[in-house]
C-alpha positions as CSV (number, residue, x, y, z in Angstrom):
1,X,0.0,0.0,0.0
2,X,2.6,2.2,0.8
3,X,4.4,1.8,-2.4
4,X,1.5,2.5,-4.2
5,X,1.4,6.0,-2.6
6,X,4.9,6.3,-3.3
7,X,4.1,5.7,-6.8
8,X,1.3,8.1,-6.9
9,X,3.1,10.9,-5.6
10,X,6.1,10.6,-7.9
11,X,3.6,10.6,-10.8
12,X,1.7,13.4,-9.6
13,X,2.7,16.3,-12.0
14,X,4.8,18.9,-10.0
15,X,3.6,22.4,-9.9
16,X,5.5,25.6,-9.6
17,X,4.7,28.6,-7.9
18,X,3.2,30.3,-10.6
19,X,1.2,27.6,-11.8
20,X,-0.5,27.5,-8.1
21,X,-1.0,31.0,-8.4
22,X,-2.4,30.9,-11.8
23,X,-4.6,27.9,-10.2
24,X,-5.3,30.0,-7.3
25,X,-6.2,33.0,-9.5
26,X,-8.8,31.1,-11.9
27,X,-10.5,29.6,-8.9
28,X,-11.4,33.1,-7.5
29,X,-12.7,34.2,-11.1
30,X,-15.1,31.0,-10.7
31,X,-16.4,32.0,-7.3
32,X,-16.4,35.5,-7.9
33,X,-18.7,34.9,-10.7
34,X,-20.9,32.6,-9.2
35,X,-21.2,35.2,-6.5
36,X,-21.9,37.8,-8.8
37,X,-24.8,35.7,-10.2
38,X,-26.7,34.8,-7.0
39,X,-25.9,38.7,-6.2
40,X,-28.0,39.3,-9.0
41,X,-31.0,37.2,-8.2
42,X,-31.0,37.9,-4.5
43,X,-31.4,41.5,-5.2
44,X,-34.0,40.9,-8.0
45,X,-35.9,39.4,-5.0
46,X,-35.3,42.3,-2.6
47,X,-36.7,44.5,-5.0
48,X,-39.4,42.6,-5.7
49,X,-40.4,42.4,-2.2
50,X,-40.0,45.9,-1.9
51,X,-42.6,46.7,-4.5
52,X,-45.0,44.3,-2.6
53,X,-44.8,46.1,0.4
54,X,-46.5,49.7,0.4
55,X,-47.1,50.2,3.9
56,X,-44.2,51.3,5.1
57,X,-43.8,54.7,2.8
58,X,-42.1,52.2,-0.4
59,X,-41.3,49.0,1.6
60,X,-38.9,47.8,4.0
61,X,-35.9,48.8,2.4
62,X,-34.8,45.2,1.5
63,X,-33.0,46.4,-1.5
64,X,-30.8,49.6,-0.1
65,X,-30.2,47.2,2.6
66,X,-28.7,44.8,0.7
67,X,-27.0,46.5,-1.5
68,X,-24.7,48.1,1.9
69,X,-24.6,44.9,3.3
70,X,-22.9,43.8,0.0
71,X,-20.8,46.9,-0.2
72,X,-19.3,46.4,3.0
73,X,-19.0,42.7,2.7
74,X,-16.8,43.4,-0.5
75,X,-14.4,45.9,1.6
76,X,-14.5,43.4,4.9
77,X,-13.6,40.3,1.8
78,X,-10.8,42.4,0.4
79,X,-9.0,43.6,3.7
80,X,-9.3,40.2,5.4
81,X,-7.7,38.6,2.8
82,X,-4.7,41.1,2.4
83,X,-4.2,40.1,6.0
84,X,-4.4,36.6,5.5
85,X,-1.6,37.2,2.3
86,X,0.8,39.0,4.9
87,X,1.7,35.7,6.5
88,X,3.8,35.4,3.0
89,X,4.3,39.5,2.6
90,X,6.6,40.1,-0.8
91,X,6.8,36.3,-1.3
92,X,5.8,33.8,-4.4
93,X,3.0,32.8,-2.4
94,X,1.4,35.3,-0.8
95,X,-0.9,36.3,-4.0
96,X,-1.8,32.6,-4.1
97,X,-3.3,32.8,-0.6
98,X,-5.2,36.4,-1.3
99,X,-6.6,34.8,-4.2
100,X,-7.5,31.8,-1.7
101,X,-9.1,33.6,1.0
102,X,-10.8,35.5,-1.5
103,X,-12.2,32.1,-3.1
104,X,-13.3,30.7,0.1
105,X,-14.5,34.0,1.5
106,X,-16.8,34.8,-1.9
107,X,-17.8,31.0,-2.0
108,X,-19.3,31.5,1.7
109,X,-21.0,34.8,1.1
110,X,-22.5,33.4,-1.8
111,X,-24.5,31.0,0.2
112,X,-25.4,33.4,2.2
113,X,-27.2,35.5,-0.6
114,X,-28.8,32.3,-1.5
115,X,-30.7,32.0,2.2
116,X,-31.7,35.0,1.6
117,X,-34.2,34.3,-0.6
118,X,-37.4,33.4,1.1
119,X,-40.0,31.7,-0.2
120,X,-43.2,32.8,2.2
């Protein structure tokens, strides 16, 4: 069993630095634009559930509210993951885990937009 292993790892094509980064990079593109996607829905639906509700003066406000929430969501995304990226400040890597961090922080908030969307 152990051999086998052995064998898989040494076939396992190596990658550089770059290539994780490009890896890294493409991954965050993905999630960004699934994100961006569900963004696009989940304020649809805020809108819409603005322009059912007239009693407050125009609605709740699900919209406007959103729309900040994302705002400072995107600043909160962008600053925690520079932070992250200074465990590796000026090295090969440290764009590799931005780009991580960004991909795991965007892949969270985008299930969050997606509970958002309530079905009453």
């Amino acid at each position: 069993m152990l051999l086998i292993a052995l064998f898989l790892a040494a076939a396992a094509p190596v990658q550089t630095q770059a290539d994780m980064n490009r890896s890294a990079g493409a991954s965050y593109v993905q999630a960004d634009a699934a994100m961006t996607a569900q963004w696009q829905r989940t304020y649809a639906h805020m809108k819409s559930l603005d322009a059912q509700d007239g009693s407050r003066g125009g609605g709740f406000g699900y919209a406007a509210a959103l729309l900040a929430s994302q705002r400072a969501w995107l600043k909160f995304r962008d600053t925690q993951c520079v932070i992250q990226g200074g465990e590796f400040a000026g090295g090969s890597a440290q764009s590799m885990l931005v780009a991580q961090c960004r991909s795991q922080l965007t892949r969270a908030r985008t299930q969050q937009l997606k509970t958002l969307i309530w079905n009453h």
